[in-house]
C-alpha positions in Angstrom: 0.0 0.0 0.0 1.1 3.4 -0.8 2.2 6.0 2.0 0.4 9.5 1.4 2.6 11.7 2.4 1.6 15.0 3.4 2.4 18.4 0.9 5.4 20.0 1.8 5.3 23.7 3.4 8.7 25.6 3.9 9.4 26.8 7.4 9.1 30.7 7.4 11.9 32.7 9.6 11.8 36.3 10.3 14.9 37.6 11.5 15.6 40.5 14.2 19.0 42.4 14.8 20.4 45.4 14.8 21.0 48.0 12.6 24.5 47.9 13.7 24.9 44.5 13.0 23.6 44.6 9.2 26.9 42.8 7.9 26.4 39.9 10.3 23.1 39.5 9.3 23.9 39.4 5.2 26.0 36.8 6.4 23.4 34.6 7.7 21.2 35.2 4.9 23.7 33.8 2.3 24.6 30.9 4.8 20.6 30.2 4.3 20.6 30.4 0.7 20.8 26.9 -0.1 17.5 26.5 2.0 15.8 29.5 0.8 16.8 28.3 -2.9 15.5 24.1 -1.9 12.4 26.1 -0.7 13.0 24.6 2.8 12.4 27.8 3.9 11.8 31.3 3.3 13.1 34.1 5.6 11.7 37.7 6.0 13.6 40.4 7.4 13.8 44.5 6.9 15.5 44.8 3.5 12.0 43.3 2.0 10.0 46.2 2.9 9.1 48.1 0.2 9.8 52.4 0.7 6.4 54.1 2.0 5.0 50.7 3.4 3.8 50.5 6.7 7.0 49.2 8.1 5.5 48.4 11.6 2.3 47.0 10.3 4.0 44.9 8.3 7.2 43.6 10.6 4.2 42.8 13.0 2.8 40.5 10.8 5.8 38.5 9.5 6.7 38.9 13.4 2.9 36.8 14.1 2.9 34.5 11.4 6.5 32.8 11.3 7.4 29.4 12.1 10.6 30.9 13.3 11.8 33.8 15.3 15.8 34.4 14.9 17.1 37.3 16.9 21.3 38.2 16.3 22.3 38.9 19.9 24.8 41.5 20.4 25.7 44.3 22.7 24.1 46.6 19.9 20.7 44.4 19.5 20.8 44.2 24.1 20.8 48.7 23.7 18.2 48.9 21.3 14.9 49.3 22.4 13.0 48.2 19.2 14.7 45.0 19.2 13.7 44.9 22.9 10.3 45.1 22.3 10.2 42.6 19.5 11.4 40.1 22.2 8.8 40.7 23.8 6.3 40.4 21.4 7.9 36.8 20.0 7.0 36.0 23.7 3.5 36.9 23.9 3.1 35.0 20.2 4.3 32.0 21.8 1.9 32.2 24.8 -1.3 33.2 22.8 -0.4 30.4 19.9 1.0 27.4 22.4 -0.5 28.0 26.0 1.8 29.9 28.9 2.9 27.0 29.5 4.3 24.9 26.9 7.9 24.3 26.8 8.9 26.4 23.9 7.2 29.1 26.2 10.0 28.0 28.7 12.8 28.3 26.3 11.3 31.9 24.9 11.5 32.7 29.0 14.7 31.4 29.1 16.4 33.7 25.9 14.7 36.6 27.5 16.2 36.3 31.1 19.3 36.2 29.4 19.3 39.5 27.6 17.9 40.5 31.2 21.0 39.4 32.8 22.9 41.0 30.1 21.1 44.1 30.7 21.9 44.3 34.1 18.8 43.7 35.1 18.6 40.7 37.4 15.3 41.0 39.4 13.6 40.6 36.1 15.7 38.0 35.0 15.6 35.8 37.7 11.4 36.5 38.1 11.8 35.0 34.3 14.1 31.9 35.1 11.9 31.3 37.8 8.5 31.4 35.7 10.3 29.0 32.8 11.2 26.2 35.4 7.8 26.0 36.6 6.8 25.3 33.1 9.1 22.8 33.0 8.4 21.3 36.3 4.5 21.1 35.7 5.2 19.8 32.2 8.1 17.7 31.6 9.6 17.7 34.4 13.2 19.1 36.2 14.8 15.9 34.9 14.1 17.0 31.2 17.3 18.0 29.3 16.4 22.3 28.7 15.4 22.2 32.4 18.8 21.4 33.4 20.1 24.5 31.0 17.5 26.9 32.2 18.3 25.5 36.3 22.1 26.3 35.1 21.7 29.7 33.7 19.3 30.4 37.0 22.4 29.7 38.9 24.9 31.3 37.2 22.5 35.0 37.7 22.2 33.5 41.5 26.0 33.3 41.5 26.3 36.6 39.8 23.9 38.3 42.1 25.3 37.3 45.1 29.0 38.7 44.4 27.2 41.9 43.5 25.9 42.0 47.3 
């Protein structure tokens, strides 16, 4: 008997960084060429907005509807507060679309108390590591694999904040 196999549908991917880092960003995109050209994925970022267009309106949308959110981290993309907020709002799609408290809502948690710690800004980070591992405990458990890395970044901010004292 036959298998039916399902259509295919690329993966979409927005991707979020900073102005600054523009040349590490034209790097990625022809490092995902091959994909883009197998029509694995696609991948949406500023350059395809057209001049005059809404350019919030429409990041918003590629920002709601993408299978993937990739966000270049660096000092420059930590100061601005546009790439701030878009952190936030890949959060909130994540809660609305999977639950608050699926896993991948964990991990989201997770990347965010990060740039928190980064930031300096460790109450808010820790409230965050804190929120992500009760996910994981009510869901897959402590013992689960991206438990253990979010328990370990809690503890290295713990560690952090304590020699701040």
């Amino acid at each position: 008997m036959p298998l039916i196999s399902e259509p295919f549908r690329s993966v979409s991917i927005f991707l979020s960084y900073s102005r600054e880092d523009a040349a590490l960003q034209d790097v990625l995109v022809k490092q995902l060429s091959p994909l883009r050209r197998q029509g694995i994925i696609t991948q949406w970022y500023d350059c395809d907005i057209s001049a005059g267009s809404e350019w919030k309106q429409i990041t918003q949308t590629y920002l709601s509807t993408s299978d993937i959110i990739v966000l270049l981290i660096s000092p420059d993309f930590i100061a601005s507060e546009y790439c701030y907020s878009v952190d936030q709002r890949a959060l909130a799609i994540r809660e609305q679309t999977l639950g608050p408290e699926h896993p991948q809502v964990a991990q989201s948690l997770n990347g965010l108390a990060h740039l928190y710690g980064v930031q300096g800004k460790q109450a808010e980070a820790k409230s965050l590591y804190q929120r992500a591992l009760a996910i994981y405990k009510r869901t897959l458990g402590l013992d689960h694999p991206d438990a253990a890395i979010i328990t370990k970044n809690y503890m290295s901010l713990l560690q952090r904040m304590q020699k701040e004292e």
